[in-house]
C-alpha positions as CSV (number, residue, x, y, z in Angstrom):
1,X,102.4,-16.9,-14.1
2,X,101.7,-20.4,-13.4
3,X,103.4,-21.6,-16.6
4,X,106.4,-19.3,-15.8
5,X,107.3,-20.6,-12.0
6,X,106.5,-24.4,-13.6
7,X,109.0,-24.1,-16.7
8,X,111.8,-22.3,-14.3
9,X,111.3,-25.4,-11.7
10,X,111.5,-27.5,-14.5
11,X,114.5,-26.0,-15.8
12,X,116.2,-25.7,-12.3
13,X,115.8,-29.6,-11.5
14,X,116.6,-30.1,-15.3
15,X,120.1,-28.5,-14.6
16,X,120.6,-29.9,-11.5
17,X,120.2,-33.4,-13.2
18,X,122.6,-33.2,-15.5
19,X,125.3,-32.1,-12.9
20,X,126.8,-35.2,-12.4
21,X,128.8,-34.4,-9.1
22,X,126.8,-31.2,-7.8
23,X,125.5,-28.4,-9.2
24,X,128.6,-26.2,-9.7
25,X,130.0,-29.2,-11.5
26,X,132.7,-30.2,-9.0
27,X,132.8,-33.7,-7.7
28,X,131.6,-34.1,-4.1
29,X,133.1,-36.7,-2.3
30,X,131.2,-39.3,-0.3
31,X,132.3,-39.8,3.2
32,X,132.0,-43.4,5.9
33,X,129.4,-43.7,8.3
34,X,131.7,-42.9,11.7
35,X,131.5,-46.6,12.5
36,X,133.2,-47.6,9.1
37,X,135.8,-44.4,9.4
38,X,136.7,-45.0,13.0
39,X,136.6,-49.0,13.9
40,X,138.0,-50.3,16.8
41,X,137.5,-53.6,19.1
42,X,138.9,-54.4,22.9
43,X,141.0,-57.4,24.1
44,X,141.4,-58.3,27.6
45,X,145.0,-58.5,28.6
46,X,144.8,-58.8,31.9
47,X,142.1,-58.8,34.9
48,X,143.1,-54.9,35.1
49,X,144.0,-54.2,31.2
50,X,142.3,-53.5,28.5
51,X,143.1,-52.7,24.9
52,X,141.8,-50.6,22.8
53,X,143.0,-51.1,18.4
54,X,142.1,-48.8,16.3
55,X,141.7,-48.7,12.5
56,X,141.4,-45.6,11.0
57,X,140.1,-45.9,7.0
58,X,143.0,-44.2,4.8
59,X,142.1,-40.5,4.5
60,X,140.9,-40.2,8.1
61,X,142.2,-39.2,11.1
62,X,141.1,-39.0,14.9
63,X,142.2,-36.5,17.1
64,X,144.8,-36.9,20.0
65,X,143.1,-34.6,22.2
66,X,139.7,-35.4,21.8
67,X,140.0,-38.9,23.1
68,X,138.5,-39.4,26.9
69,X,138.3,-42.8,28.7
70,X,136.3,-43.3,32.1
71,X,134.6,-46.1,33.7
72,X,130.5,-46.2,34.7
73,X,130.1,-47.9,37.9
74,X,127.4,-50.6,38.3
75,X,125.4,-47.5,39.8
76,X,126.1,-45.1,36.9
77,X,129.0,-43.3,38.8
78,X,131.6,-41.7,36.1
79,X,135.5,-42.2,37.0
80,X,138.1,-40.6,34.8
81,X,140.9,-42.9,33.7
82,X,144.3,-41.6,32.3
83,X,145.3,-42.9,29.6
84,X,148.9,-42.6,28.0
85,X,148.0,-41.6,23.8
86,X,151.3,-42.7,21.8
87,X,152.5,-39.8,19.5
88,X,150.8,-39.2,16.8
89,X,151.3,-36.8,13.8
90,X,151.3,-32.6,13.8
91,X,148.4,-31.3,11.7
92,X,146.9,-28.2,10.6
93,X,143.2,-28.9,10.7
94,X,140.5,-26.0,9.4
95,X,138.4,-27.1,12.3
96,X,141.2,-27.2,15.6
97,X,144.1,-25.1,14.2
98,X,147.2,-27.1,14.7
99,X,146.7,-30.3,16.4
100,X,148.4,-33.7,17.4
101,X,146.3,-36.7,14.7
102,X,146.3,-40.4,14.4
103,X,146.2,-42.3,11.2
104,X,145.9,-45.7,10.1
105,X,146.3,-48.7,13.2
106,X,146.2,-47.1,16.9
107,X,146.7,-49.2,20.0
108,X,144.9,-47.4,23.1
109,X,146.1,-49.6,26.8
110,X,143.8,-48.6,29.4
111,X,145.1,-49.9,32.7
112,X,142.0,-50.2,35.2
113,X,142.6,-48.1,38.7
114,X,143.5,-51.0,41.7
115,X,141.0,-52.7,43.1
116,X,138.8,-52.6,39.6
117,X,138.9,-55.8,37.3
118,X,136.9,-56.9,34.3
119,X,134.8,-58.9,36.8
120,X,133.7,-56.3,38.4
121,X,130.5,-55.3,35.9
122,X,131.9,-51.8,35.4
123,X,131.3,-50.5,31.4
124,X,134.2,-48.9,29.9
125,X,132.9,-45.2,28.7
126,X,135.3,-43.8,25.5
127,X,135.2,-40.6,23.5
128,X,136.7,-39.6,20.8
129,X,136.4,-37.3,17.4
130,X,137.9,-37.9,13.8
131,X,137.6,-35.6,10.2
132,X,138.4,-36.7,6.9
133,X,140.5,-35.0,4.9
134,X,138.2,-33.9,2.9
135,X,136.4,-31.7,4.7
136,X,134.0,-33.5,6.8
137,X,134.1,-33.3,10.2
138,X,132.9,-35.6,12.8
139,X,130.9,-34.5,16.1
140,X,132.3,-36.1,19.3
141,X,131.4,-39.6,19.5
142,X,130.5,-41.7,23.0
143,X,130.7,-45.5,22.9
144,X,129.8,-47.7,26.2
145,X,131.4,-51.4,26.5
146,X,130.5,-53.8,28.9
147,X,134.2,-54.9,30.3
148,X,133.6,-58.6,30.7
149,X,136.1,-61.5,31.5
């Protein structure tokens, strides 16, 4: 019985081996960290503007309406900002039905409420969710940025 269960795990892992792309012989494709899928960096436009550019890798997208921006106060107080998304492009997606997308470049201008500037040692708080194309979807991703002159 021994010899039986060692020569079938030998001959599973055998098979296995000499899949090259996955057992069933398809090719599986490898996907970006989220960090490499979805990069962005901030500029400072003004003492009340920040913005936000996105580069999406090719064969990604991010989702219009999972975007969220807010600011945390000094004292961890959470203030919703609205923030005007440009268009982006109609999608059918197997996670979200049909859906509003971005891909490639993406400029995001958050313009801070009156009376808050970059000086003012608030962090900038923003959410967002991407999939690739291929079949891999994202969960909801939080990023905190210290909004300094």
């Amino acid at each position: 019985m021994k010899v039986t269960l060692v020569l079938l795990a030998l001959l599973v892992s055998t098979a296995a081996a000499a899949q090259p792309s996955g057992l069933f012989g398809g090719s599986r494709p490898s996907f970006l960290d989220v960090d490499e899928a979805f990069r962005f960096y901030t500029s400072l436009d003004a003492s009340d503007a920040v913005t936000i550019q996105w580069t999406v890798a090719p064969e990604y997208y991010l989702y219009q309406d999972k975007f969220g921006f807010s600011l945390v106060a000094p004292d961890g107080t959470t203030r919703e900002l609205d923030v005007t998304l440009p268009a982006g492009t109609s999608h059918h997606d197997e996670f979200f039905g049909d859906v509003v997308v971005y891909y490639g470049n993406l400029t995001t201008p958050v313009t801070l409420p009156a009376g808050i500037t970059v000086d003012s040692r608030y962090q900038l708080q923003i959410r967002y969710q991407g999939c690739a194309d291929a079949g891999l979807c994202y969960p909801p991703q939080t990023r905190l940025l210290e909004i300094t002159p």
